[in-house]
PAKELUM-30875 format. One record per residue: x, y, z of N, C-alpha, C in turn; residue number from 1; residue in three letters. Coordinates in nm, 3 decimals. Example, Ala and Ser with C-alpha at 12.3 -4.5 7.8 and 13.67 -1.06 7.14 Angstrom:
<kemars>
KEMAR     n_c1     n_c2     n_c3    ca_c1    ca_c2    ca_c3     c_c1     c_c2     c_c3  num  residu
KEMAR    1.319   -0.569    0.780    1.230   -0.450    0.780    1.320   -0.330    0.780    1     ala
KEMAR    1.285   -0.225    0.708    1.367   -0.106    0.714    1.290    0.003    0.787    2     ser
</kemars>
This chain:
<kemars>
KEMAR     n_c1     n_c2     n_c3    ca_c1    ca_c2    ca_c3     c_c1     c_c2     c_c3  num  residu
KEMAR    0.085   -0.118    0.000    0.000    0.000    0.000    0.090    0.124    0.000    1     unk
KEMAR    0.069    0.255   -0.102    0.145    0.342   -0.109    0.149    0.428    0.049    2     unk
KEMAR    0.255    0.488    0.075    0.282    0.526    0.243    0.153    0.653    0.265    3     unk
KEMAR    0.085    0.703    0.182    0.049    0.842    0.201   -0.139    0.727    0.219    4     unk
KEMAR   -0.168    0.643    0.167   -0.286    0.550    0.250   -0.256    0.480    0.351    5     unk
KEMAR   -0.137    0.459    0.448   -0.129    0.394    0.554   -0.155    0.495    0.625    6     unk
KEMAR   -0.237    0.411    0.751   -0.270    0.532    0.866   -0.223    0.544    0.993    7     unk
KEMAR   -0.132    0.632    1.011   -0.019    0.637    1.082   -0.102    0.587    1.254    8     unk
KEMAR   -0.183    0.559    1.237   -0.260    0.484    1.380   -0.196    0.335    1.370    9     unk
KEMAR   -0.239    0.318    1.249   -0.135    0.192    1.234    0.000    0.107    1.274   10     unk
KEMAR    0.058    0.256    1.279    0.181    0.187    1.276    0.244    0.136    1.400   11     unk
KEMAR    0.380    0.064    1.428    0.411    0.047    1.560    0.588    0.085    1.540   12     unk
KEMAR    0.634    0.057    1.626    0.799    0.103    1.645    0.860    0.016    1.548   13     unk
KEMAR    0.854   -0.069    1.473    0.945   -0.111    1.366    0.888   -0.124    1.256   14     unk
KEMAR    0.724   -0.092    1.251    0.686   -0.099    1.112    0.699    0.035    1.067   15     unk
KEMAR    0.742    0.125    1.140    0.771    0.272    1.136    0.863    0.275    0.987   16     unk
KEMAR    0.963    0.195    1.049    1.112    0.168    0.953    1.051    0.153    0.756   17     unk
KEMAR    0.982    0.098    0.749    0.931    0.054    0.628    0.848    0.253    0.561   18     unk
KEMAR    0.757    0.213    0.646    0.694    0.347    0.640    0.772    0.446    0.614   19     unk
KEMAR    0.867    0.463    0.666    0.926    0.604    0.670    1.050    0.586    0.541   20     unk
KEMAR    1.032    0.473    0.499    1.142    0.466    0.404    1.072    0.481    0.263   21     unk
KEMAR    0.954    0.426    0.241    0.889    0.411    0.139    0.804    0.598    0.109   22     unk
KEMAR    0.820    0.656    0.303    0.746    0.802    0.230    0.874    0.946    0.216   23     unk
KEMAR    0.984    0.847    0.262    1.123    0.944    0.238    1.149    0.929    0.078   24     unk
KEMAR    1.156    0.796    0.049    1.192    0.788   -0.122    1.090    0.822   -0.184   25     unk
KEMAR    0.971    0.860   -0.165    0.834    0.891   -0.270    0.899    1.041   -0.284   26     unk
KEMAR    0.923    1.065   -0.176    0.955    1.238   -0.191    1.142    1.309   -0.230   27     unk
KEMAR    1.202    1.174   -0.182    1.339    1.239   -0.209    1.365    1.094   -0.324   28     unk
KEMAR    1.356    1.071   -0.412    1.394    0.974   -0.505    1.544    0.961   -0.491   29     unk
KEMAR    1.634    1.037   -0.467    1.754    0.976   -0.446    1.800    0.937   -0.330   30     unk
KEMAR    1.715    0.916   -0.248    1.780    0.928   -0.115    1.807    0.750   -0.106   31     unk
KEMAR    1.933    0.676   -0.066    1.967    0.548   -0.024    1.866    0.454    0.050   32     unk
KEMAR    1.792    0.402    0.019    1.699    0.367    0.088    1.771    0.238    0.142   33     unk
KEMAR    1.840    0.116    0.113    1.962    0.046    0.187    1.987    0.138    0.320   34     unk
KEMAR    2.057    0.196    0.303    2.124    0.277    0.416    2.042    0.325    0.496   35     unk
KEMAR    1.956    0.443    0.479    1.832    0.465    0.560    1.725    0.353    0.653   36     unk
KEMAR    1.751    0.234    0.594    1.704    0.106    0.627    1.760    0.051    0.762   37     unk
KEMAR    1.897    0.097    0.702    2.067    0.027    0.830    2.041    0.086    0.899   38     unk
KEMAR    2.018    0.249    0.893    2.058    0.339    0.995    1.930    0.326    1.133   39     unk
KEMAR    1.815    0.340    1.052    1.712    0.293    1.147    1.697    0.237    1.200   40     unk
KEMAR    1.717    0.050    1.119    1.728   -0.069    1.190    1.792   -0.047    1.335   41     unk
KEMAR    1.941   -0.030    1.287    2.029    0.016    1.369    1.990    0.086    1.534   42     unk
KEMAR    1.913    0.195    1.460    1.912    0.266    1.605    1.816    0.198    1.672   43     unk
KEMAR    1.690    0.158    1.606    1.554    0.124    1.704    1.592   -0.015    1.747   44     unk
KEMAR    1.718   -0.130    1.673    1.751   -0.200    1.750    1.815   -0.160    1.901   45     unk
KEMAR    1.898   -0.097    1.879    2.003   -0.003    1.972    1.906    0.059    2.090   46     unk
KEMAR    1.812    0.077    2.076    1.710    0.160    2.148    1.638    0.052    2.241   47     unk
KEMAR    1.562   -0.034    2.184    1.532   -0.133    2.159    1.617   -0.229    2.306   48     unk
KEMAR    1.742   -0.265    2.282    1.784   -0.323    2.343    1.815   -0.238    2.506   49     unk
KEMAR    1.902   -0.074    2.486    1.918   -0.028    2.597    1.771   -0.038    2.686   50     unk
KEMAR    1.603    0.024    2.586    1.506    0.012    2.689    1.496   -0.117    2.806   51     unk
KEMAR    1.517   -0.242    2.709    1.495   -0.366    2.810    1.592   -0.384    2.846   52     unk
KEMAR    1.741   -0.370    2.871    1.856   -0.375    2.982    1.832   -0.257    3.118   53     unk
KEMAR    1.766   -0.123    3.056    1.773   -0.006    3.178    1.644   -0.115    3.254   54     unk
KEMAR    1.529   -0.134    3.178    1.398   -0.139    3.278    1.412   -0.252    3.341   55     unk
KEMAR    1.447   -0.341    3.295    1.457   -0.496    3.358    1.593   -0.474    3.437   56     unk
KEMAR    1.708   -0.474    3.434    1.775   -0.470    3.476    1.874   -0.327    3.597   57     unk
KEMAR    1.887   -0.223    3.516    1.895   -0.123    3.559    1.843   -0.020    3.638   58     unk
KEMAR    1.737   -0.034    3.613    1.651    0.036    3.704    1.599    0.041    3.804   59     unk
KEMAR    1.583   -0.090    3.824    1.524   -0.179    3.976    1.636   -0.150    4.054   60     unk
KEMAR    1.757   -0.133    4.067    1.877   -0.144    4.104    1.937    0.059    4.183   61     unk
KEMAR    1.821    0.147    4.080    1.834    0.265    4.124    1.931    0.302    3.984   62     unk
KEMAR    1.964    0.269    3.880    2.016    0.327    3.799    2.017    0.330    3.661   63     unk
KEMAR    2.033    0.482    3.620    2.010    0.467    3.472    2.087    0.383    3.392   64     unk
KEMAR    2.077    0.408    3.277    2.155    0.327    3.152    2.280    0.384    3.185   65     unk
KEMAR    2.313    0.510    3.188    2.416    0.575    3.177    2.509    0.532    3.317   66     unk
KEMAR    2.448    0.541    3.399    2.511    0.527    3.524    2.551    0.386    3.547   67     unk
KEMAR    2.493    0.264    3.441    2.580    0.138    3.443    2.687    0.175    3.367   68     unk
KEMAR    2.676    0.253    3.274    2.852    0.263    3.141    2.913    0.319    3.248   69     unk
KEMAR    2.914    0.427    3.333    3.013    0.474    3.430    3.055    0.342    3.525   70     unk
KEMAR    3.001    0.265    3.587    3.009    0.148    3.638    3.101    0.035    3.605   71     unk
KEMAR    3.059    0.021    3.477    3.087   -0.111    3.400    3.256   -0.048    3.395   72     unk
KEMAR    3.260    0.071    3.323    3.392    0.116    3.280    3.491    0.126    3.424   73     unk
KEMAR    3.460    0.194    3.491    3.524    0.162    3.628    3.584    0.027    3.657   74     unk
KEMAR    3.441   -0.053    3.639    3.483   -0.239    3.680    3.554   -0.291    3.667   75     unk
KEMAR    3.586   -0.239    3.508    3.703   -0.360    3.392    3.848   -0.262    3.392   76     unk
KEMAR    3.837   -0.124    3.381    3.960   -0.046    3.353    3.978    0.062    3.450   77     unk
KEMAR    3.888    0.086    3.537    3.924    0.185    3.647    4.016    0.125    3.768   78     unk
KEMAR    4.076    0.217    3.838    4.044    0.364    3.839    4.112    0.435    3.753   79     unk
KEMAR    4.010    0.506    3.759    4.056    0.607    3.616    4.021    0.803    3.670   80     unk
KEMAR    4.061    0.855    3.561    4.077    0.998    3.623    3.857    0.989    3.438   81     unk
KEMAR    3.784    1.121    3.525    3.700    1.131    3.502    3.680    1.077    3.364   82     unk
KEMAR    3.789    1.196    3.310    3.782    1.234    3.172    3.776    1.118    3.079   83     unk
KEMAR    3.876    0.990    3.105    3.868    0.902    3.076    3.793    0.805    3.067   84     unk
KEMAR    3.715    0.768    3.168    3.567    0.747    3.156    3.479    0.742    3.065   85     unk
KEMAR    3.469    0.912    3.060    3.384    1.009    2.979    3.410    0.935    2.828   86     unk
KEMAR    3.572    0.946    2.794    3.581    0.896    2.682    3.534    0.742    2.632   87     unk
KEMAR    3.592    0.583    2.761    3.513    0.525    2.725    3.377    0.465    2.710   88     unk
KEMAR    3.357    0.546    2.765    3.199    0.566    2.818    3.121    0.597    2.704   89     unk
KEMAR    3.172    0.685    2.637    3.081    0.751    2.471    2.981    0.876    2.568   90     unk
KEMAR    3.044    0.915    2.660    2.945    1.013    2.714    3.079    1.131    2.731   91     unk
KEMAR    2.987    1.263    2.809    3.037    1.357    2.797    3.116    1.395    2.941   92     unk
KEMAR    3.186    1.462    2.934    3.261    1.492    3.096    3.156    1.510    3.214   93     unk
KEMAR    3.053    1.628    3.091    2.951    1.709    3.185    2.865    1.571    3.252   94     unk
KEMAR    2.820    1.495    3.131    2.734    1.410    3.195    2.807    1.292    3.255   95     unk
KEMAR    2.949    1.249    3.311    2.966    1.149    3.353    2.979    1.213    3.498   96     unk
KEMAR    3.006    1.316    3.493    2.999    1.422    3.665    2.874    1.393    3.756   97     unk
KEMAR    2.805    1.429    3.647    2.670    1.435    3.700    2.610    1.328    3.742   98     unk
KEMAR    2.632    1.196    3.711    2.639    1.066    3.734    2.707    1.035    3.812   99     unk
KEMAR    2.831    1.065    3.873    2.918    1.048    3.926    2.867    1.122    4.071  100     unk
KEMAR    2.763    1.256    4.121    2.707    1.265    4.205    2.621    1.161    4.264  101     unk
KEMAR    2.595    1.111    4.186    2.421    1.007    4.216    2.515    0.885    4.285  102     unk
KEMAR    2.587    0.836    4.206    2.697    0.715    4.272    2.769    0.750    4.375  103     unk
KEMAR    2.825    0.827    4.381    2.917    0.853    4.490    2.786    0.885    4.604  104     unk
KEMAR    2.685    0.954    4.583    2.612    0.936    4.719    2.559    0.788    4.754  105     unk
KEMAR    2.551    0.704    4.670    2.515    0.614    4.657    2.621    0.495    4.762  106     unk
KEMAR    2.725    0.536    4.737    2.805    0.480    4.796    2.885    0.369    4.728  107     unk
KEMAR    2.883    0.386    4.568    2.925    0.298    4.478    3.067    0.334    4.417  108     unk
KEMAR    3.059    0.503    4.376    3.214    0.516    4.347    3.279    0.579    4.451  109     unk
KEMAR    3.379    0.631    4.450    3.448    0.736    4.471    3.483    0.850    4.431  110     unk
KEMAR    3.534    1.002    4.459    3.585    1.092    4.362    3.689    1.123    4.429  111     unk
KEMAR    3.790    1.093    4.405    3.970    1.196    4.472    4.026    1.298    4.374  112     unk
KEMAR    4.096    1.409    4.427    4.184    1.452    4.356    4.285    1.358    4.320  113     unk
KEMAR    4.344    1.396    4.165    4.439    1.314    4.074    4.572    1.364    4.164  114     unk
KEMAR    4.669    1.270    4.187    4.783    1.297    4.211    4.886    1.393    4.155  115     unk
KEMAR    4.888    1.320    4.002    4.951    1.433    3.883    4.878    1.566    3.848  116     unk
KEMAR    4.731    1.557    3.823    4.723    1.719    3.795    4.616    1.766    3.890  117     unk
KEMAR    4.602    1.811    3.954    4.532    1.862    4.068    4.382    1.899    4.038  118     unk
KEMAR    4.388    1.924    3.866    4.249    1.967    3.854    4.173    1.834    3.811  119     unk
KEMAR    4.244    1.764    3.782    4.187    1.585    3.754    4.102    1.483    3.884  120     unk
KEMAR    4.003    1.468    3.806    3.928    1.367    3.950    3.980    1.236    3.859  121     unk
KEMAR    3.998    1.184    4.011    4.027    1.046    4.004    3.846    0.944    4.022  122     unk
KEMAR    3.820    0.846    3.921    3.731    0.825    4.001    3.763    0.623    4.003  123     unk
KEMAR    3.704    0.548    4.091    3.697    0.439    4.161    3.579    0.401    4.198  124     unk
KEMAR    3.555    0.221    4.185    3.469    0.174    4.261    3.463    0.164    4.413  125     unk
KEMAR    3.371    0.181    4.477    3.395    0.118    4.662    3.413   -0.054    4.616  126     unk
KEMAR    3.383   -0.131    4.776    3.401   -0.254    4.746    3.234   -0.261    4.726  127     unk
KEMAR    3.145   -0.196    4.769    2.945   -0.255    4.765    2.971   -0.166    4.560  128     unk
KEMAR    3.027   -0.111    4.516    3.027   -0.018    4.347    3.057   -0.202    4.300  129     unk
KEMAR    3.172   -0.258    4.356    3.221   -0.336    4.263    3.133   -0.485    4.274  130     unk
KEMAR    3.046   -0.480    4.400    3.007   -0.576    4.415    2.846   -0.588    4.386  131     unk
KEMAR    2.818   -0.476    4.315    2.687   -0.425    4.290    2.658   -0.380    4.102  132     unk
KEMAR    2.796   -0.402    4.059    2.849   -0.423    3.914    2.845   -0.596    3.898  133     unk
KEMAR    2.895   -0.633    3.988    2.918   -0.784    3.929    2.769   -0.843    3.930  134     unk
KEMAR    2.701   -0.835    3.995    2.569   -0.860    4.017    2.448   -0.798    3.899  135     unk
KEMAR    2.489   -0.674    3.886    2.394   -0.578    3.754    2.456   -0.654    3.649  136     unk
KEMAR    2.611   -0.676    3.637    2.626   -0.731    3.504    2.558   -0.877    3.463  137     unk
KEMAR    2.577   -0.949    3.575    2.539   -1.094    3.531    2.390   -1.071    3.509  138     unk
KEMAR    2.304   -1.003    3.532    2.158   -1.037    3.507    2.175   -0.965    3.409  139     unk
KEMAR    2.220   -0.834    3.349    2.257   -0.792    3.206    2.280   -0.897    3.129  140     unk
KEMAR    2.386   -0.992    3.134    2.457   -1.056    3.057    2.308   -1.187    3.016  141     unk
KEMAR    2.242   -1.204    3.104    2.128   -1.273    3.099    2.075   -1.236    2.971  142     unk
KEMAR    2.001   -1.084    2.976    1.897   -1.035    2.901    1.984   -1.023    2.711  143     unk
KEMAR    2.136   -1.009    2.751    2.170   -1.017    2.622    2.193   -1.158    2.529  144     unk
KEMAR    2.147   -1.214    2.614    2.195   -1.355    2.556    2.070   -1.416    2.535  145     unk
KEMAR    1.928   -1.362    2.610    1.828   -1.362    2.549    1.809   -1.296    2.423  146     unk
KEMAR    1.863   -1.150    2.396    1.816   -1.102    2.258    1.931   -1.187    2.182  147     unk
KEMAR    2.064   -1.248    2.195    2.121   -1.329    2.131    2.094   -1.443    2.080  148     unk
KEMAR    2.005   -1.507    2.142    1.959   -1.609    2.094    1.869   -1.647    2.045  149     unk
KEMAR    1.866   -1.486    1.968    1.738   -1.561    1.846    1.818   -1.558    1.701  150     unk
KEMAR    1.966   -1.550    1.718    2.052   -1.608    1.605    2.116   -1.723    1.631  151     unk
KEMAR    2.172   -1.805    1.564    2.243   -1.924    1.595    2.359   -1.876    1.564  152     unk
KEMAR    2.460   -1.930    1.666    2.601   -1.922    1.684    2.681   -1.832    1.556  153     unk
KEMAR    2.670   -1.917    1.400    2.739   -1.904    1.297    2.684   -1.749    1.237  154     unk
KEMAR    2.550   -1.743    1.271    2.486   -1.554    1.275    2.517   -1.449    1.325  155     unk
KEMAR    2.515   -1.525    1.451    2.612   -1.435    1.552    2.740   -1.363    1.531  156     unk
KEMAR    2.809   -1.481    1.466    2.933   -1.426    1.426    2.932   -1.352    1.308  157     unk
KEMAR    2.902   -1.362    1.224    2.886   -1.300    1.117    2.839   -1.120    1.102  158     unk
KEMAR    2.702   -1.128    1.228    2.622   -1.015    1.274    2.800   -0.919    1.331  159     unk
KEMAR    2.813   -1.001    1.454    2.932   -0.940    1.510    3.058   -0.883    1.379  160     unk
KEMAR    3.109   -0.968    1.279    3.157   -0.941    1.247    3.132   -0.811    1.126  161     unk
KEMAR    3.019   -0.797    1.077    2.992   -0.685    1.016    2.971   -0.546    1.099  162     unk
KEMAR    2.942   -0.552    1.193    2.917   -0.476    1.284    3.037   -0.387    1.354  163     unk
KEMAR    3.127   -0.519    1.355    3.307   -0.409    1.367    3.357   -0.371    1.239  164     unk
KEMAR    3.319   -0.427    1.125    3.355   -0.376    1.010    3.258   -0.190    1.037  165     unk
KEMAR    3.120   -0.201    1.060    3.121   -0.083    1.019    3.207    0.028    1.126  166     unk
KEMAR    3.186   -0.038    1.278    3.253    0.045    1.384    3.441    0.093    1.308  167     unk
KEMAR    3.474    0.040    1.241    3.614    0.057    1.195    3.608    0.154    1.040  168     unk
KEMAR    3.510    0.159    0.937    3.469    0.277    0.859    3.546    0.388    0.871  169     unk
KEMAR    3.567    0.469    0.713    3.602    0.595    0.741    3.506    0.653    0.833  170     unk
KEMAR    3.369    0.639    0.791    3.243    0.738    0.844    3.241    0.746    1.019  171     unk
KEMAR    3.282    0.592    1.078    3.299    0.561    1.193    3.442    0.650    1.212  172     unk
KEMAR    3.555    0.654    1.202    3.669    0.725    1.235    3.650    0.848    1.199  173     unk
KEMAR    3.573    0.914    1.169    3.528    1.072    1.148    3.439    1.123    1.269  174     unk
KEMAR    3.405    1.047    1.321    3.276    1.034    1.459    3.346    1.000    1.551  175     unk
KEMAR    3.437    0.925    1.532    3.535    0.918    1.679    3.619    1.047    1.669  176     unk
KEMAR    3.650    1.070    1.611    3.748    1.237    1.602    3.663    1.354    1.662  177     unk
KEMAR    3.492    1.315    1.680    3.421    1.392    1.752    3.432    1.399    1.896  178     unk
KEMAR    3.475    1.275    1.953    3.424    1.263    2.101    3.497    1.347    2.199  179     unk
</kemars>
């Protein structure tokens, strides 16, 4: 059915994707409709997955999505000074600070002054941060292996492996030069 008789009552969060592709190319004829396809897929998967890791998992726990990446990153490579974080985190200084209030009252990280530059926070798990990560992660690791397993092993890999192909892209190394 042409997109301009579907009735947008209709639609739901992934039949959106179709819709919006079929009423972007009616009107922009050159526009990539492949790509526009990826990019969507992409995000409303991406979306998709953070909603059911924050609500099921994250949230019950007292914390956002964001405030597990400050967590998680701490777990595996901290302590670390903020900034660093921030970077592997994919978040911003401003917002890993601000996160970094909620935890530290929480009683999960820490914040010290940096030894080397004075204006540098150091930040750290407590021992209840690290023992309250290992616990958020494993029921995480649950829910991803539920959305994992609706590919079989040899998909998986394949999925994975296109997926660092695109993370490695010029387009991808032009976006990391942003952060």
């Amino acid at each position: 059915m042409p997109p301009d008789r579907i009735a947008t009552d209709d639609l739901d969060y992934l039949s959106f994707v179709d819709y919006a592709i079929a009423k972007t190319t009616a009107e922009l004829p050159k526009v990539d409709a492949g790509a526009m396809r990826l990019g969507l897929t992409l995000h409303r998967l991406t979306s998709a997955l953070v909603y059911d890791w924050e609500s099921t998992v994250h949230r019950p726990r007292g914390w956002s999505w964001g405030g597990f990446r400050v967590l998680f990153v701490l777990w595996l490579a901290g302590p670390l000074e903020a900034k660093r974080v921030a970077q592997l985190s994919g978040m911003s200084r401003a917002a890993v600070s601000a996160l970094v209030n909620t935890l530290e009252r929480d009683g999960l990280v820490t914040r010290t002054q940096s030894e080397h530059d004075r204006r540098a926070v150091q930040l750290a798990l407590t021992g209840a941060g690290h023992e309250a990560i290992i616990s958020a992660y494993e029921a995480h690791n649950e829910r991803e292996r539920a959305w994992a397993d609706a590919l079989s092993k040899p998909e998986q890999t394949i999925l994975i492996g296109l997926l660092e192909k695109l993370t490695t892209s010029s387009a991808a190394n032009e976006a990391k030069r942003r952060f």
